[in-house]
N, C-alpha and C positions, 0 to 999 in steps of 0.2 A: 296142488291138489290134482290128483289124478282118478276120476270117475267114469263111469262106464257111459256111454253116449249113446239113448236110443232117439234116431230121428223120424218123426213123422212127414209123411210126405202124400201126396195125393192130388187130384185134380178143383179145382175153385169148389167149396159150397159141399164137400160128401162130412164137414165135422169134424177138420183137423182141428181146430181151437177149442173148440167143445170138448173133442177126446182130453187133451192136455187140460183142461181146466178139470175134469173129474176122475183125471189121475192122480194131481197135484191138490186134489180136495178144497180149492180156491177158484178166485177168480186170478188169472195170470194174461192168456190171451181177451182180445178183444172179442167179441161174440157176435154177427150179424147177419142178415143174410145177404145184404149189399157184398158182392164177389170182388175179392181182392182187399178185406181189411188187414190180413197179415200181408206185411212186405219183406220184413225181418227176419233173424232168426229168433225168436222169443223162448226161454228157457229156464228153466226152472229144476230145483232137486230133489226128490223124490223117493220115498223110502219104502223098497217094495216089501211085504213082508214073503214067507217063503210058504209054501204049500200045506193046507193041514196033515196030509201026509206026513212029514218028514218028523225026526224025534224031538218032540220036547227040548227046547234050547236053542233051538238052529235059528242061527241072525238073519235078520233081514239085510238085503244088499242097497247100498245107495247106489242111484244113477241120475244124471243128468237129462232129462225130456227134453228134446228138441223141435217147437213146432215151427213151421217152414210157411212159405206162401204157396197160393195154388199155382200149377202150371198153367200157362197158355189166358190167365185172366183176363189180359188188356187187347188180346188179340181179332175177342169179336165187335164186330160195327156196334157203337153206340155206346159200349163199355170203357172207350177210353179216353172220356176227358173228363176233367173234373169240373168244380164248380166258376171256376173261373178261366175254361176252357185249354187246359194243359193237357199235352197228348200224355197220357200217361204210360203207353205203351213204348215210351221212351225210362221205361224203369225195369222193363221185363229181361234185358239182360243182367241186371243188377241183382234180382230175381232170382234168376234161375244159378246163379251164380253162388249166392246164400243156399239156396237149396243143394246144389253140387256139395259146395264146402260140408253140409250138413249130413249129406251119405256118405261122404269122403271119410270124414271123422267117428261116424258111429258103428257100435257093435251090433246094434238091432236097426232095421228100416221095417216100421210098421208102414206101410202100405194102405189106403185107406180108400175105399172106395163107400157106394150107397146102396146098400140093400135092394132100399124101395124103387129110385129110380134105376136100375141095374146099367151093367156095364156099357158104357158107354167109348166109344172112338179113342176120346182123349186116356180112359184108361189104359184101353188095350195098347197107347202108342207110350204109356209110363210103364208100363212092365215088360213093350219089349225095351226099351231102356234099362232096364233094371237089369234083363238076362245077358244082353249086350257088354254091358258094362260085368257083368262076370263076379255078381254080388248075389247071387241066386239063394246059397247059404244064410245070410243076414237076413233074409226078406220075411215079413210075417202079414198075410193081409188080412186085415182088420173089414169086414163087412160091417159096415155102419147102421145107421137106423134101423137095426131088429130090437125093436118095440117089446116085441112077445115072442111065443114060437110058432107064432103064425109065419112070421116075415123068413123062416129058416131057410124051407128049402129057397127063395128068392136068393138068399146070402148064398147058398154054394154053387149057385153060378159061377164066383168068381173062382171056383177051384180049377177052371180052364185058362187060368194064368201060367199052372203051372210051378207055382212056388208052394204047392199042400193045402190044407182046408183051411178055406178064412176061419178067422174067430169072430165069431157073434157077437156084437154087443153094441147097447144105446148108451151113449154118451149124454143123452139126456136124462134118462132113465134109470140108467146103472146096471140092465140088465148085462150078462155074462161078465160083469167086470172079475169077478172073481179066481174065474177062470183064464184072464186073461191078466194080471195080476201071475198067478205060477207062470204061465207062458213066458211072461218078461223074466221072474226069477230063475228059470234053468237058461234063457236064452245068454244071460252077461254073468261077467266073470265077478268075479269078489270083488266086491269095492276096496278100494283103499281106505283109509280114517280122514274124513272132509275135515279140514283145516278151514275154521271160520277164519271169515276175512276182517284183518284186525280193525280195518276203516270200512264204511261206506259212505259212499257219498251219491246224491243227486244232481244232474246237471239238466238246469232249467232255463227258460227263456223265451223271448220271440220267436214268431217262425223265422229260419232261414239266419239265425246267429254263428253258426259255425259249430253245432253242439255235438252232430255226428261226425265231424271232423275230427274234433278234439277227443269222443271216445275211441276212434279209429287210429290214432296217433298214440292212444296212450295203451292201448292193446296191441300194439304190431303189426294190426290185421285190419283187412275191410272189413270188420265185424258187424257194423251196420251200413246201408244203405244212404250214401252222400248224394242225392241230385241239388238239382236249380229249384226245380218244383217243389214249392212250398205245401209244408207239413205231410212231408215224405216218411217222416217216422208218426206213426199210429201207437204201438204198444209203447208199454214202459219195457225197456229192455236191459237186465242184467249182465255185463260186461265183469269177468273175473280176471286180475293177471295179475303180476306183482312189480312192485317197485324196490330194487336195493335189497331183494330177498322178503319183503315184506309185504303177504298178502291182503291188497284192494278187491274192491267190489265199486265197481262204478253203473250208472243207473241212468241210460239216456230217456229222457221224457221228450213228448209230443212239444213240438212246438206252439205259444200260446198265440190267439188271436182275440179282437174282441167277443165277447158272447153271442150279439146279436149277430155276429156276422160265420157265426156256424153253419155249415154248409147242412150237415144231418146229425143221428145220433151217434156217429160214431167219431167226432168229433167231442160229443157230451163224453162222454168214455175215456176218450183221449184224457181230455181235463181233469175228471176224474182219479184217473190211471198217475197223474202228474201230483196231484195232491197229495192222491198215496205213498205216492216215493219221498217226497218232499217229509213225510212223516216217519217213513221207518231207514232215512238217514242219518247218519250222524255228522253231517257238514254236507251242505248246498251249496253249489258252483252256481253262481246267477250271473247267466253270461248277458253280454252288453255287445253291442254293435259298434264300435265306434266310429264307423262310416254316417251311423245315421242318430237322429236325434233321441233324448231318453223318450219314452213314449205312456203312453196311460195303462200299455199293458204292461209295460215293466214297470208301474210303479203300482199296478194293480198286483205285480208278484211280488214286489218287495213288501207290502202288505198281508199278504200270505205268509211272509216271512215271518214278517213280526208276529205276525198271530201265534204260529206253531212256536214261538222259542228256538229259531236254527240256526246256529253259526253258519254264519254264510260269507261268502267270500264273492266279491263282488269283481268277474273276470272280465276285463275288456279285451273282445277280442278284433282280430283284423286290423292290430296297429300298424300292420306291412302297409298297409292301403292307406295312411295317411298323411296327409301333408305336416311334416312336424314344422315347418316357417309358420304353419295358421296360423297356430293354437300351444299354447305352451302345456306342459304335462300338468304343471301346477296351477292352470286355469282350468284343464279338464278337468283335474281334483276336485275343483272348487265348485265346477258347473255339476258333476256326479251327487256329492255331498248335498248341495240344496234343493236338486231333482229328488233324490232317495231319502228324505228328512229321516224316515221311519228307521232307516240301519244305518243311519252317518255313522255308526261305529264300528261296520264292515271294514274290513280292510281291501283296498285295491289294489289287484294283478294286471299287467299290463300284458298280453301274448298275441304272439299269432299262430291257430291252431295249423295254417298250413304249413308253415316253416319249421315250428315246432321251436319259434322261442317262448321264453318265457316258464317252461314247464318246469324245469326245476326251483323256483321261486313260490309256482305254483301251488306245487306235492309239498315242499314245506311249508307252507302258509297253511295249508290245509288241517298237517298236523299238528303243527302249532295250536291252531282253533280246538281241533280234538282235545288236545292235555288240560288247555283251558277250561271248556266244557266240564272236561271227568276233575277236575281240582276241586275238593273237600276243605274248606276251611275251618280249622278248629275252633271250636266256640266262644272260648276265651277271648282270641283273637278276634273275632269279627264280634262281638260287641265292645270292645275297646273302642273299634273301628266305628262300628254306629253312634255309640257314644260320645265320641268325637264329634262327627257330624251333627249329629241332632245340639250339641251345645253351642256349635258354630251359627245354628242357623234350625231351628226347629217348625212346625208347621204352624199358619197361623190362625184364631180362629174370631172371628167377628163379634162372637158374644162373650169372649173373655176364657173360653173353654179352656182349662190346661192340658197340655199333651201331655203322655206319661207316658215312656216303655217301659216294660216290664223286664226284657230278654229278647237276645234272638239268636236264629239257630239255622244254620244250613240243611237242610232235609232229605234232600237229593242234587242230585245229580246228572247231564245230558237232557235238559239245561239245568245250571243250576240254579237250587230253588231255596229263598230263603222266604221263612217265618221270622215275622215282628210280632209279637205279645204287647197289645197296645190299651190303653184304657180306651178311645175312639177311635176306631179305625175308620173312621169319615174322613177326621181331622188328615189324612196320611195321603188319601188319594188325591190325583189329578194333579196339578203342577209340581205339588211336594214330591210327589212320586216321581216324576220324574226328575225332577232335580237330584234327592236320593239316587237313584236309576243310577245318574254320570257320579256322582261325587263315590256310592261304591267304584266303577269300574276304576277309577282314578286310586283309589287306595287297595283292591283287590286284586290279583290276580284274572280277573275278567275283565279283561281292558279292550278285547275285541268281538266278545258273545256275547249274547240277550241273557238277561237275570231275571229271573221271575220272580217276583215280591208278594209275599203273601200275609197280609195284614188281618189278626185277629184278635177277640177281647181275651182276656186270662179267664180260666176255666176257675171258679173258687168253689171248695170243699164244704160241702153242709157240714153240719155235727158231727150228726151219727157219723159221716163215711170218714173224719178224723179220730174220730175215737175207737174205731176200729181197725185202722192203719199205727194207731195209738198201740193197742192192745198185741199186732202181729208184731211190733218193732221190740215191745216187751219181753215176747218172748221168739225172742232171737233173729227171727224172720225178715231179709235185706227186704229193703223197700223197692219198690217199682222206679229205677231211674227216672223213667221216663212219665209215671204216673200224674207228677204234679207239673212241672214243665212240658211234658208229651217229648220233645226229643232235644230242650235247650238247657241251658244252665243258668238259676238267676241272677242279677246282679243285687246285691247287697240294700240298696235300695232303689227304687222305682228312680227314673231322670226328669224330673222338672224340664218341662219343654220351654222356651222363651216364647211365648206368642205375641211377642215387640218388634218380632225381627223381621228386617224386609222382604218383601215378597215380588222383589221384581223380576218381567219373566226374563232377563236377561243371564239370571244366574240358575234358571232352570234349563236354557237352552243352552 
């Protein structure tokens, strides 16, 4: 995929996250006023539309929005340590480095300064950079918090940069967007046609696991920001490249810590920001330290895991750092598995993101997970399959209740989702359920993804509404497949459940 690159750039605090979040019509960057929450390059696609002007038909161009961190953040007394006293201005080349790469690559550099508080030192010393560097053409400067048209003439101050008349506009407000909006469409070339990326995935974890490592390895590039200093990455950050010719999208998240021990709210955001990925993934990398022990926040993610339904692949990283005489791989197995109860049916990657083993084990584990995920099971077939099961060993019920299915039916898919048509769907939950749970992945094709089970009474037909189903079949008129079963097929008669049958928890675990 090749798209046109506009990057925003500017000094701490004038609304570079803000700009990109009400270009991109979402929430993408982090938001705050605390100076220096971007560190990254955070980025996103974006579909400009073209000028009312132009004739009837003319497309809109796609491009990629780039937002940057502020220059010069960590530089003033008091601004640079964090909450548990890390110089933080030991990130500012790492910084300005993201930001470099970030004009280096783009067709447009919006320039962004503040209206209200007017030009200030640190700007004048980004724009003579800007003219220096011999980028003068690309440059658009974006005058920030104009509210109304009161703040105007305050904005063309900055037309003593020298790069033409700022563009107007509040970021909070959405004033001049419009007009800045055309600006970006005549300023970038035709987009090309965006090739969705055939996987994505999330890459989740503790602080300080290796997680910018590994997307920084599996991109090429220092794409994001590697320190020592714990929870260096803030945004969730979209990572595009390909593998074997086959476009990925990888998704590095905030490193997690406990709740109470959040520094401020941009931390709450982070987590946030971490949940949301985790959701519009299609496979989670849940990386593992294997330096140090499983912890209450990793089994507070693998909990999250289980929640959402997400194939996840359970990565230990930093096995270069270990003593293999300790510990055997097959006792690590064994210590992972009874830490992680909730996805003991993860499957486990062994790597080390600096060396860069392990990766191709990795990328295919991953899509292996995906196929499984998208695999449709024919309905025939998977109640043969439950049929089986529930004969072997059916739910049991204290008062003598019999179990009865009706039918069941795969529904969807990513995760996938089956329907049971059951006389009690009491009788189905809690140990049964899970014992079900392993005994499908054991005969299904889902032998390493979460199955989502979804237990319901059979819908039955008043009178009148068969006698009129009666009457349309009469005359000529197919029936609603789905009408009486909703999306399964029945079986011929209902299955007598054995409520005799043992219920120890040892065959549910």
């Amino acid at each position: 995929m090749s798209l046109p690159q506009i990057a925003i750039v500017g000094r701490p605090n004038v609304g570079k996250s803000s700009l990109l979040n009400r270009l991109a019509r979402e929430r993408v960057s982090i938001v705050d006023p605390t100076p220096g929450v971007t560190r990254d390059r955070v980025s996103t696609i974006v579909d400009i539309a073209p000028p009312l002007e132009t004739p009837r038909g003319t497309p809109s161009k796609l491009a990629e929005i780039v937002d940057t961190g502020g220059y010069g953040v960590y530089t003033a007394e008091g601004k640079r340590y964090d909450d548990v006293g890390a110089d933080l201005s030991k990130l500012t080349p790492d910084i300005e480095r993201q930001i470099r790469n970030a004009r280096e690559s783009a067709q447009l550099i919006l320039f962004v300064v503040d209206a209200q508080t007017g030009i200030t030192a640190l700007d004048e010393m980004i724009a003579r950079m800007l003219r220096q560097e011999g980028v003068h053409d690309k440059v658009v400067v974006i005058a920030n918090k104009v509210d109304s048209e009161h703040w105007i003439p305050d904005a063309l101050e900055a037309s003593g940069f020298g790069f033409g008349e700022p563009a107007c506009v509040s970021a909070e407000n959405g004033f001049g967007l419009r007009r800045l909006f055309e600006t970006l469409w005549e300023g970038i070339d035709e987009s090309a046609e965006m090739v969705d990326p055939e996987m994505k995935f999330a890459i989740v974890g503790r602080r300080n696991v290796g997680k910018s490592t590994l997307i920084n390895q599996l991109a090429g590039e220092p794409r994001v920001i590697v320190s020592e200093i714990a929870g260096t990455t803030r945004d969730a950050v979209d990572v595009r490249f390909e593998v074997d010719g086959r476009s990925m999208l990888a998704i590095d998240t905030a490193g997690l810590r406990k709740r109470k021990s959040f520094a401020d709210d941009i931390e709450y955001y982070a987590y946030h920001r971490m949940l949301s990925s985790i959701r519009r993934a299609d496979v989670v990398l849940f990386m593992i330290d294997a330096t140090d022990v499983v912890s209450s926040v990793d089994k507070k993610i693998a909990q999250e895991l289980q929640r959402q339904f997400k194939p996840t692949i359970i990565v230990v990283n930093k096995i270069d750092k270990v003593d293999k005489d300790a510990i055997s791989p097959n006792d690590f197995l064994e210590y992972l598995t009874e830490q992680l109860r909730g996805i003991d049916y993860a499957p486990i990657v062994f790597i080390s993101a600096v060396e860069r083993d392990g990766f191709k084990d990795l990328m295919s584990m991953a899509s292996n997970l995906y196929a499984q995920a998208g695999h449709r099971e024919e309905t025939g077939a998977l109640n043969r399959v439950v049929k089986e099961i529930l004969a072997m060993r059916g739910p049991s019920s204290r008062l003598g209740t019999q179990a009865r299915l009706y039918y069941a039916s795969q529904v969807s898919v990513h995760p996938p989702t089956i329907v049971l048509k059951v006389n009690h769907p009491k009788l189905f939950k809690g140990q049964y359920e899970r014992y079900l749970m392993n005994r499908l992945r054991e005969e299904l094709p889902f032998s390493e993804v979460p199955i989502r089970l979804l237990f319901g009474e059979r819908n039955r037909k008043g009178l009148d509404e068969m006698k009129d189903r009666g009457r349309e079949k009469a005359r000529g008129k197919d029936e609603d497949p789905g009408s009486d079963l909703e999306v399964g097929t029945s079986m011929d008669d209902s299955l007598p459940v054995d409520d005799s049958a043992p219920t120890d928890d040892s065959a549910v675990n």
